[in-house]
FIKOLZA-1660 file (N, C-alpha, C; in steps of 0.1 Angstrom, whole numbers, plus 5000, padded with zeros to 4 digits):
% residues 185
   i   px   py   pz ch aa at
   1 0707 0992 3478  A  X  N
   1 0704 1003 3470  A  X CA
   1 0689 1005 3470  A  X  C
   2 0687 1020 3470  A  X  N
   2 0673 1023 3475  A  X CA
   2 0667 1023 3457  A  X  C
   3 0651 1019 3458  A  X  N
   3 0645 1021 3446  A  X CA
   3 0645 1031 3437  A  X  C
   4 0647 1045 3442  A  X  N
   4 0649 1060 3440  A  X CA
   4 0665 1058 3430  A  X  C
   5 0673 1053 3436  A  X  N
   5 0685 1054 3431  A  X CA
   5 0686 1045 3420  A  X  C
   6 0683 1030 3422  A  X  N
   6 0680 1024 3409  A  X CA
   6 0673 1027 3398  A  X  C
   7 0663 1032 3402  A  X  N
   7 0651 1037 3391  A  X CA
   7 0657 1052 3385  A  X  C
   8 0666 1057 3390  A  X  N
   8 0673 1072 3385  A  X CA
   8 0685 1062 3373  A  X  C
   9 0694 1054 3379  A  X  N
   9 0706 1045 3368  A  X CA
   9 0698 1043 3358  A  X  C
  10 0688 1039 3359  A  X  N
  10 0679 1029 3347  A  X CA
  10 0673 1041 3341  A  X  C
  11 0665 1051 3345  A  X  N
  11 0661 1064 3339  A  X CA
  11 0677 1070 3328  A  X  C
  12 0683 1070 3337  A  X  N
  12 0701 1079 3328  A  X CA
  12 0705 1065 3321  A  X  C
  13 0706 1053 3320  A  X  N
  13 0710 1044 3311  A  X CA
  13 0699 1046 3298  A  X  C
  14 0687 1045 3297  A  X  N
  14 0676 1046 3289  A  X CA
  14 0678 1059 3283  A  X  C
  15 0682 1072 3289  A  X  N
  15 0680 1081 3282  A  X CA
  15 0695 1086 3280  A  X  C
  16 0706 1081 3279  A  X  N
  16 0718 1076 3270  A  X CA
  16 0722 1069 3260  A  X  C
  17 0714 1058 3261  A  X  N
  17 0707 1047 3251  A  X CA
  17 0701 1052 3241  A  X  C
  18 0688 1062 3241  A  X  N
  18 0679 1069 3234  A  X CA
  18 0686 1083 3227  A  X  C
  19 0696 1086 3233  A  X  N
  19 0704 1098 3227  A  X CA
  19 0715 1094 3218  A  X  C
  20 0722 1083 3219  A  X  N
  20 0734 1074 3214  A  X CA
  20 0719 1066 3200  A  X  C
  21 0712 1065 3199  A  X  N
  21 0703 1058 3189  A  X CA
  21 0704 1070 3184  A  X  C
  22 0700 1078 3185  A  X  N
  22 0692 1096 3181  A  X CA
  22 0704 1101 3172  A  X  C
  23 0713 1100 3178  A  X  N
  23 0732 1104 3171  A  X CA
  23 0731 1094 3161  A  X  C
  24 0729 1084 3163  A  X  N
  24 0735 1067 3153  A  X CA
  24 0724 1073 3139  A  X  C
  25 0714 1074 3142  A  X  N
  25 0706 1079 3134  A  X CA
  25 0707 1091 3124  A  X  C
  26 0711 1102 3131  A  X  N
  26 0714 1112 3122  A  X CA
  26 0725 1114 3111  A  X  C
  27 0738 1103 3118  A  X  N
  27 0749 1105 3112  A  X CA
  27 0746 1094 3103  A  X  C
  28 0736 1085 3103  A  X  N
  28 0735 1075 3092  A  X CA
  28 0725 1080 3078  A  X  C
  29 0716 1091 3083  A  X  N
  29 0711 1097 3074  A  X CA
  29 0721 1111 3066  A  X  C
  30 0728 1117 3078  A  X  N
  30 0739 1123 3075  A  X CA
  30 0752 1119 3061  A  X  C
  31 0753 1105 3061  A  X  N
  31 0759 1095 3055  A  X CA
  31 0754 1090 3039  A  X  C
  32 0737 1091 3042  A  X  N
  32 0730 1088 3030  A  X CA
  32 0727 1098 3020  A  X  C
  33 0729 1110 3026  A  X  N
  33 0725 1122 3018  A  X CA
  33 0738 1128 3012  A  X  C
  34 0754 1125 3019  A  X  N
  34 0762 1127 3012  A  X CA
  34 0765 1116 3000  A  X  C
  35 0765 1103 3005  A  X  N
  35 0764 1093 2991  A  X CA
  35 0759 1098 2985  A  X  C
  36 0743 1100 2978  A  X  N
  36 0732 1101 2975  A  X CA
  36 0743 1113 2962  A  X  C
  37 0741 1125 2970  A  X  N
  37 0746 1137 2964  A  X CA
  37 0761 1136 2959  A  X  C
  38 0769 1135 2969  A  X  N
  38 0782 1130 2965  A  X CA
  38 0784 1152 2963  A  X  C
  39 0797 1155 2958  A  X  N
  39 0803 1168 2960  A  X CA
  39 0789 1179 2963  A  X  C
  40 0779 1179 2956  A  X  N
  40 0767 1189 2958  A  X CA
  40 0762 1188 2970  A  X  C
  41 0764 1175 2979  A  X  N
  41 0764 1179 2997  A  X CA
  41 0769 1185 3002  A  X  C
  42 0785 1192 2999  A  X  N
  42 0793 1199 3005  A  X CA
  42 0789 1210 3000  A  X  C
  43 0783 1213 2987  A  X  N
  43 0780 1228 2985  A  X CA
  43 0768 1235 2986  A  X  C
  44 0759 1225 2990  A  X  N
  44 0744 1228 2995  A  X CA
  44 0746 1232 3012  A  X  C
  45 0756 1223 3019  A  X  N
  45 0756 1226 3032  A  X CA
  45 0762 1240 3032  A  X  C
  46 0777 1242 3022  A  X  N
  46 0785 1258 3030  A  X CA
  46 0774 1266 3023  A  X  C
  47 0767 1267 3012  A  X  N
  47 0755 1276 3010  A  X CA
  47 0745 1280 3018  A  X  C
  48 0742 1271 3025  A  X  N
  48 0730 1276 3035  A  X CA
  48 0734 1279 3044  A  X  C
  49 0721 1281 3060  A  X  N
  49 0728 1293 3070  A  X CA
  49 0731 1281 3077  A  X  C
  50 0732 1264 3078  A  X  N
  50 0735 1254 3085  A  X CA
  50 0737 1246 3079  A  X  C
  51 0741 1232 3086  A  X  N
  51 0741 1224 3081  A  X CA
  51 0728 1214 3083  A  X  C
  52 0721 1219 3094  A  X  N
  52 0708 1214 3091  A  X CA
  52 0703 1218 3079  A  X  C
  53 0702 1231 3078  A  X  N
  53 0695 1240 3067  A  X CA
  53 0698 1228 3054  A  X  C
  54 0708 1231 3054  A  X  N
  54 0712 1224 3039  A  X CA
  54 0709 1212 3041  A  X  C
  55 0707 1203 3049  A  X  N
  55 0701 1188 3045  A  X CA
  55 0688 1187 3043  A  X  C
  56 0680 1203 3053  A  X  N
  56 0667 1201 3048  A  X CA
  56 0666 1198 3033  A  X  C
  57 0673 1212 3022  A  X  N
  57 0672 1214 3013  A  X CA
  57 0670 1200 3000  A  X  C
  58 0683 1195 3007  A  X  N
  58 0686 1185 3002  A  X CA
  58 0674 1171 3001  A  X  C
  59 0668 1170 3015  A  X  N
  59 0656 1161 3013  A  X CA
  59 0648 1163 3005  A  X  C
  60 0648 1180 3005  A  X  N
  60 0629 1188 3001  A  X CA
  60 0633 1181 2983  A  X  C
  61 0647 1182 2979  A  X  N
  61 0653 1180 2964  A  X CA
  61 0648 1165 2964  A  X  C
  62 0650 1155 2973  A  X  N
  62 0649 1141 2966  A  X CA
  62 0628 1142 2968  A  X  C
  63 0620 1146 2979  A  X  N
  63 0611 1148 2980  A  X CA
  63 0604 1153 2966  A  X  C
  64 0612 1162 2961  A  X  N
  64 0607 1165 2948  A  X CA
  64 0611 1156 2930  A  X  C
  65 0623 1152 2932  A  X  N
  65 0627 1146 2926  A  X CA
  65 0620 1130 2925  A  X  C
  66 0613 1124 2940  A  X  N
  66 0606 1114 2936  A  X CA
  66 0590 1113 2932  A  X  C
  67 0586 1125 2931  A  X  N
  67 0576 1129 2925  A  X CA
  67 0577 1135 2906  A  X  C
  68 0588 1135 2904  A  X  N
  68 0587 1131 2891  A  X CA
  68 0590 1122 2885  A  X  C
  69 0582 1121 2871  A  X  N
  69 0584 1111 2861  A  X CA
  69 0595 1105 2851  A  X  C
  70 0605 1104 2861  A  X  N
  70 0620 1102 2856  A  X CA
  70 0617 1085 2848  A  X  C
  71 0618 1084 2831  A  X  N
  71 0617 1071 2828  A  X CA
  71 0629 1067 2821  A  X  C
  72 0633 1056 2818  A  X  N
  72 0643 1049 2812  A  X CA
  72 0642 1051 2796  A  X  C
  73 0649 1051 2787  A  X  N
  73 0650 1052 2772  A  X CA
  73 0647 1044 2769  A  X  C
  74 0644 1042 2757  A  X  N
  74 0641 1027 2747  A  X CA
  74 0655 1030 2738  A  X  C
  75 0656 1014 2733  A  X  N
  75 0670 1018 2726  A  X CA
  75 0668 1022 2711  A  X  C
  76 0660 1026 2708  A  X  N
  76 0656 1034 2696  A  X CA
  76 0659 1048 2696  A  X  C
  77 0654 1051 2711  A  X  N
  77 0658 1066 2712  A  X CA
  77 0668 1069 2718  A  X  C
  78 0675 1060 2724  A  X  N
  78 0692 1061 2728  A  X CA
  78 0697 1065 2721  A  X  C
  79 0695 1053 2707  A  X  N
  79 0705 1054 2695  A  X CA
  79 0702 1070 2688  A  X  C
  80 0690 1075 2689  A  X  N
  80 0689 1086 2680  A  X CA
  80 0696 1094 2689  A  X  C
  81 0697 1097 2703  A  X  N
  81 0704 1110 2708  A  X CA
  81 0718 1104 2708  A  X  C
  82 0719 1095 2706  A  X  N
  82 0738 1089 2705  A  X CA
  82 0740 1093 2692  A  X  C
  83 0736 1092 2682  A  X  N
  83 0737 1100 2664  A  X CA
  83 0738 1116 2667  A  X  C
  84 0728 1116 2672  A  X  N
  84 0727 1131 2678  A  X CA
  84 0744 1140 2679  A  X  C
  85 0745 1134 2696  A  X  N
  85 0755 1133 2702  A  X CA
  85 0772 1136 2689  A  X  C
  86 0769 1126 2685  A  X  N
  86 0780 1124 2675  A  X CA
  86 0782 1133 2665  A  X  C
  87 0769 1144 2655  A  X  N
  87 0767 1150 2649  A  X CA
  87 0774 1165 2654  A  X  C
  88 0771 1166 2668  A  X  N
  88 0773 1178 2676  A  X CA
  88 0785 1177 2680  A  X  C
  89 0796 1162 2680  A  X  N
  89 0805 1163 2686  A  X CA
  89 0815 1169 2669  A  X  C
  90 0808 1168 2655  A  X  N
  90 0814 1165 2644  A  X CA
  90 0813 1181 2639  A  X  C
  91 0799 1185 2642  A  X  N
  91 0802 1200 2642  A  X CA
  91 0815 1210 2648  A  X  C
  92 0822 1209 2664  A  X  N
  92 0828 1211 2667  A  X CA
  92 0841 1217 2659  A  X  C
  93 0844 1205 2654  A  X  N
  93 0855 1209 2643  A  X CA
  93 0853 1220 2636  A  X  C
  94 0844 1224 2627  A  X  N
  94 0844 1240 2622  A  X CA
  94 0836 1249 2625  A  X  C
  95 0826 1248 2633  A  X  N
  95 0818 1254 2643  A  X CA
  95 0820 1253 2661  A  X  C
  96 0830 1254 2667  A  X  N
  96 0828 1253 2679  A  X CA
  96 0820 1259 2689  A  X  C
  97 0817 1273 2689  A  X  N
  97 0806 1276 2696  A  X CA
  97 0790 1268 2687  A  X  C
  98 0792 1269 2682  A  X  N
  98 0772 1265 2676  A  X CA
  98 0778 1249 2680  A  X  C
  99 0785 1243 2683  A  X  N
  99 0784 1227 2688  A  X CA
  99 0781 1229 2704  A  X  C
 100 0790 1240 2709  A  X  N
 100 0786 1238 2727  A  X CA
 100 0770 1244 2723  A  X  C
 101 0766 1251 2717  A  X  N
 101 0749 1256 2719  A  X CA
 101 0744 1244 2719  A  X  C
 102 0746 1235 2704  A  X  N
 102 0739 1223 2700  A  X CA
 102 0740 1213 2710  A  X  C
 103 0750 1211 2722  A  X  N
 103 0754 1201 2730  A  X CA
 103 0746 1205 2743  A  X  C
 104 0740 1218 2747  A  X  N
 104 0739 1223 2757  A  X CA
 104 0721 1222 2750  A  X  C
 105 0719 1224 2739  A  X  N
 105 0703 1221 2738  A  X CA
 105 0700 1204 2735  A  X  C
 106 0711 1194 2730  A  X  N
 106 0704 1182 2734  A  X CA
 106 0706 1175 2743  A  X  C
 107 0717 1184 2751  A  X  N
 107 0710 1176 2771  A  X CA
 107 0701 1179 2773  A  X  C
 108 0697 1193 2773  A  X  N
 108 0686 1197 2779  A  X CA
 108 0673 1189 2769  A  X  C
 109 0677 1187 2761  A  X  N
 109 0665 1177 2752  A  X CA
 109 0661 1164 2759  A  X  C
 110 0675 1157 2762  A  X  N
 110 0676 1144 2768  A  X CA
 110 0672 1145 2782  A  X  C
 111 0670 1158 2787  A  X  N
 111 0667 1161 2803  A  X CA
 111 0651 1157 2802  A  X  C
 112 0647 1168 2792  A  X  N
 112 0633 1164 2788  A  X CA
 112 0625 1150 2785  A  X  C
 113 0634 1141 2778  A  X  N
 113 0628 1127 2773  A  X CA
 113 0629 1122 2781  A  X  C
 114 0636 1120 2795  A  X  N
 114 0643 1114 2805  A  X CA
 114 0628 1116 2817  A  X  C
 115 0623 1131 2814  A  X  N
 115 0614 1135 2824  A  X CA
 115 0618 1143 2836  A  X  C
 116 0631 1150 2835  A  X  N
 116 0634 1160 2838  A  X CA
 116 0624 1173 2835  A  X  C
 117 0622 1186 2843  A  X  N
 117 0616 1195 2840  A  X CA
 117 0627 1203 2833  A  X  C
 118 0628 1210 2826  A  X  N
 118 0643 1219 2819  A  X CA
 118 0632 1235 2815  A  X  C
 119 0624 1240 2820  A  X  N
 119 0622 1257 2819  A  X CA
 119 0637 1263 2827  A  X  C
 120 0636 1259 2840  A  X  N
 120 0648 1273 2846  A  X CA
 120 0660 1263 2852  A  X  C
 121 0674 1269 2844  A  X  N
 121 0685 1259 2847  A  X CA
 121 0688 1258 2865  A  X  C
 122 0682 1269 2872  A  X  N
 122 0686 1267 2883  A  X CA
 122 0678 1252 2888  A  X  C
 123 0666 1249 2888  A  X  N
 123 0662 1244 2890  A  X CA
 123 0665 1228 2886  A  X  C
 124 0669 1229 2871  A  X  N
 124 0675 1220 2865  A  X CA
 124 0683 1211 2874  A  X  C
 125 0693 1220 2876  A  X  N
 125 0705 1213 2885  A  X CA
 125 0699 1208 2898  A  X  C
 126 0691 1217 2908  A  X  N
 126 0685 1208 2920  A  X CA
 126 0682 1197 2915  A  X  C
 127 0671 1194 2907  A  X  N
 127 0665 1184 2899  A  X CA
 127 0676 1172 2901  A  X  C
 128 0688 1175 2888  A  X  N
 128 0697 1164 2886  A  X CA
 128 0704 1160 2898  A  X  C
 129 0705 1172 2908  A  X  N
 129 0718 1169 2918  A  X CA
 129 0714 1156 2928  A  X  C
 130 0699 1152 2926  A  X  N
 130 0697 1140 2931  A  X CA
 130 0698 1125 2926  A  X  C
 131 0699 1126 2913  A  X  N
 131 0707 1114 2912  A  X CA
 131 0718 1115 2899  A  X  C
 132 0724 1129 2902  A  X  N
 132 0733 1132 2888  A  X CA
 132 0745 1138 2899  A  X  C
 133 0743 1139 2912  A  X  N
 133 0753 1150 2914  A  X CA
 133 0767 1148 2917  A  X  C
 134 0771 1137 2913  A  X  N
 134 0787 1134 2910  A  X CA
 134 0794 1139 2897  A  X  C
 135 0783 1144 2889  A  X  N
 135 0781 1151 2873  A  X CA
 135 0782 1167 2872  A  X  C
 136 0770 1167 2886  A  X  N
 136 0764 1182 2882  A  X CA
 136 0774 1192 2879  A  X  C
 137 0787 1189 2888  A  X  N
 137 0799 1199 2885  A  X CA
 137 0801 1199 2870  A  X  C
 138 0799 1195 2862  A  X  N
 138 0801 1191 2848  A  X CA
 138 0790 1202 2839  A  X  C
 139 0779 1196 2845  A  X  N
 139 0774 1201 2838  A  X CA
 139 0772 1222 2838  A  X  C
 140 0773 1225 2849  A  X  N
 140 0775 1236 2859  A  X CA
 140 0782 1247 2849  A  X  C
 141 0794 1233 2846  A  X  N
 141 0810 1244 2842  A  X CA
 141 0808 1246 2827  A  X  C
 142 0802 1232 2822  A  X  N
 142 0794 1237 2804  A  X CA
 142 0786 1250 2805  A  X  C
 143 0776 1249 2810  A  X  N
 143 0769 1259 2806  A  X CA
 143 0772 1275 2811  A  X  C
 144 0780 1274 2820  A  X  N
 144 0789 1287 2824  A  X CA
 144 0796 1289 2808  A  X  C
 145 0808 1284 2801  A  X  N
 145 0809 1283 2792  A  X CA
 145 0798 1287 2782  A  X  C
 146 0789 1281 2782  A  X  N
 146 0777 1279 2769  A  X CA
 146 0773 1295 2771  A  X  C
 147 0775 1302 2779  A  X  N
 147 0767 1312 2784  A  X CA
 147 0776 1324 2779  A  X  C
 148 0790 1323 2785  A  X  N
 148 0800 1330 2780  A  X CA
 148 0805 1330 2762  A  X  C
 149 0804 1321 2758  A  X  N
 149 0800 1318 2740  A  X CA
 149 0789 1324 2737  A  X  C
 150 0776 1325 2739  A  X  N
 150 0767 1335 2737  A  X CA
 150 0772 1352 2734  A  X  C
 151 0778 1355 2741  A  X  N
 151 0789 1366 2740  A  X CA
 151 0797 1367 2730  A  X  C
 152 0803 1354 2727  A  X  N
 152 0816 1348 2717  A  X CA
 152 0830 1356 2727  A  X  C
 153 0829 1355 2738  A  X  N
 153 0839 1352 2750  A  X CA
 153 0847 1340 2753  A  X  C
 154 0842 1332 2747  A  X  N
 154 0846 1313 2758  A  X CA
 154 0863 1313 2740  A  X  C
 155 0872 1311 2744  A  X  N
 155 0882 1306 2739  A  X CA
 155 0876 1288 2737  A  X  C
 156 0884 1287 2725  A  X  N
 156 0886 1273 2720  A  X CA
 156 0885 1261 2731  A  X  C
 157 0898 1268 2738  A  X  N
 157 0901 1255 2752  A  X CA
 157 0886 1257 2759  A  X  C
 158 0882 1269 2763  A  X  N
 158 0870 1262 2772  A  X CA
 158 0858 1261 2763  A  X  C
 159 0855 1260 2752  A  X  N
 159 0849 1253 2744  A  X CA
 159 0853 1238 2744  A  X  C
 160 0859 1237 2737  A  X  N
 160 0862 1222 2740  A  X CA
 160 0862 1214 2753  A  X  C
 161 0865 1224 2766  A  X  N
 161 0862 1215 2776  A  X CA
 161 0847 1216 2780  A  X  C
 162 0839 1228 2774  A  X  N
 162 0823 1223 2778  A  X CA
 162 0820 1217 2771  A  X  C
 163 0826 1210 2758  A  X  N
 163 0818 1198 2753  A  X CA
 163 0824 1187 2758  A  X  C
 164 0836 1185 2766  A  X  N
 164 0835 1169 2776  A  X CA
 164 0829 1175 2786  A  X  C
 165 0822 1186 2794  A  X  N
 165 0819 1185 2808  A  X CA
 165 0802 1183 2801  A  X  C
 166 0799 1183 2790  A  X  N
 166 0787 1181 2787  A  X CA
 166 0783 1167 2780  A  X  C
 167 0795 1162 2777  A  X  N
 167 0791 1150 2775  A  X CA
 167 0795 1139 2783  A  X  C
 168 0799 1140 2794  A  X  N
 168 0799 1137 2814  A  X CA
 168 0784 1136 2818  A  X  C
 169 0779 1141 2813  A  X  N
 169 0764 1144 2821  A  X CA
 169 0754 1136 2808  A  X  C
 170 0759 1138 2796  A  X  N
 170 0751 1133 2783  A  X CA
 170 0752 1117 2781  A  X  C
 171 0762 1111 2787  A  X  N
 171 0766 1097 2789  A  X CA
 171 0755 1093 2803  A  X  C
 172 0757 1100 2810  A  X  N
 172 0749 1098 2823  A  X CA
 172 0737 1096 2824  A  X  C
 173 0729 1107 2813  A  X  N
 173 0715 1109 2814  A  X CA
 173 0712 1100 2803  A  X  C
 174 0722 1093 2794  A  X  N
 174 0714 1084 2786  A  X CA
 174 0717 1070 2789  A  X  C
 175 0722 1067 2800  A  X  N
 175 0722 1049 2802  A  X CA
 175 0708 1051 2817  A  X  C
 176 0703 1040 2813  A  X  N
 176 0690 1042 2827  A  X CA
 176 0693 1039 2841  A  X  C
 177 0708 1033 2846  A  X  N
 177 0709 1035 2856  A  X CA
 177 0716 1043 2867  A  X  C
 178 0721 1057 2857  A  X  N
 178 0728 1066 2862  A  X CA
 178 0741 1062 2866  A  X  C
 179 0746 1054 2859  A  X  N
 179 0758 1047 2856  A  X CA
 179 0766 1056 2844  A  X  C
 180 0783 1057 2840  A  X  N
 180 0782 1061 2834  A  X CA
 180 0781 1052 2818  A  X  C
 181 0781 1059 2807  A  X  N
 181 0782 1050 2792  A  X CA
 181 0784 1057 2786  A  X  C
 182 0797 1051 2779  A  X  N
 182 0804 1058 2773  A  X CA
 182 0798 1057 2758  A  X  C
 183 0795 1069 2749  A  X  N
 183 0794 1071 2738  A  X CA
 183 0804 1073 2728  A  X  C
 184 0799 1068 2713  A  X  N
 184 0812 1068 2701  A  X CA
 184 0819 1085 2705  A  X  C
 185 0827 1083 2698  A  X  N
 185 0840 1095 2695  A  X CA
 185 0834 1102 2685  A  X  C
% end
């Protein structure tokens, strides 16, 4: 076997090798960004004009998300937004819209103590979808609700369901490891 021919096998093994790494690679970051996200992967990707597009998106979200000051609670102020919590779940009973308002302003409270930015809910959601977004759909479907009650549109049933899709995400944002925890009734 001439040098020419061997050094060509070894050139095409090496750059099969280098393309099979290159694949191994993408589909393992491919892998970490759907974990990571969990359902808001699938809807960042059909949103965009690719599926590159949408992973970019999705990086630029944790890229920004690890630039903020996301901190853990003290259990002082756990307990006060769990009292909280409970007050807003006790209004419901003869106030149901002013409970989803009240439920929909002390997440966004808890977004804030947490170190969430909460001015524009679009934003909000990018924000959480990086380490909330097994939730985000939760929270999404409350404040659609919360929005439609503004009107005094939202029926009882979907009042009451944006106060469990809100407190999905209110259990979430108040244990510090994005675990869920369940609060009193």
């Amino acid at each position: 076997m001439s040098t020419g021919t061997l050094l060509a096998i070894i050139i095409s093994i090496v750059v099969v090798i280098v393309l099979a790494a290159a694949a191994a690679w993408l589909l393992m970051r491919r892998r970490k960004l759907r974990e990571r996200f969990g359902p808001e992967y699938g809807r960042t990707v059909e949103d965009a004009d690719s599926r590159m597009a949408g992973e970019r998106e999705l990086r630029a979200r944790e890229k920004r998300h690890d630039s903020l000051d996301i901190k853990p609670l003290d259990d002082r102020v756990r307990d006060r937004y769990t009292r909280d919590w409970t007050s807003v779940q006790d209004e419901f009973v003869d106030r149901p819209e002013d409970a989803v308002h009240d439920a929909d302003r002390l997440v966004t409270s808890l977004m804030h103590e947490r170190g969430y930015p909460t001015q524009d809910f679009d934003q909000q959601l990018r924000d959480l979808s990086v380490e909330h977004g097994r939730t985000l759909e939760h929270y999404q479907a409350a404040h659609d609700v919360n929005v439609l009650s503004t009107r005094h549109e939202a029926t009882t049933e979907q009042l009451r369901g944006a106060m469990v899709h809100y407190r999905t995400l209110f259990d979430e944002l108040l244990s510090d490891d994005g675990g869920p925890r369940h609060t009193p009734a």
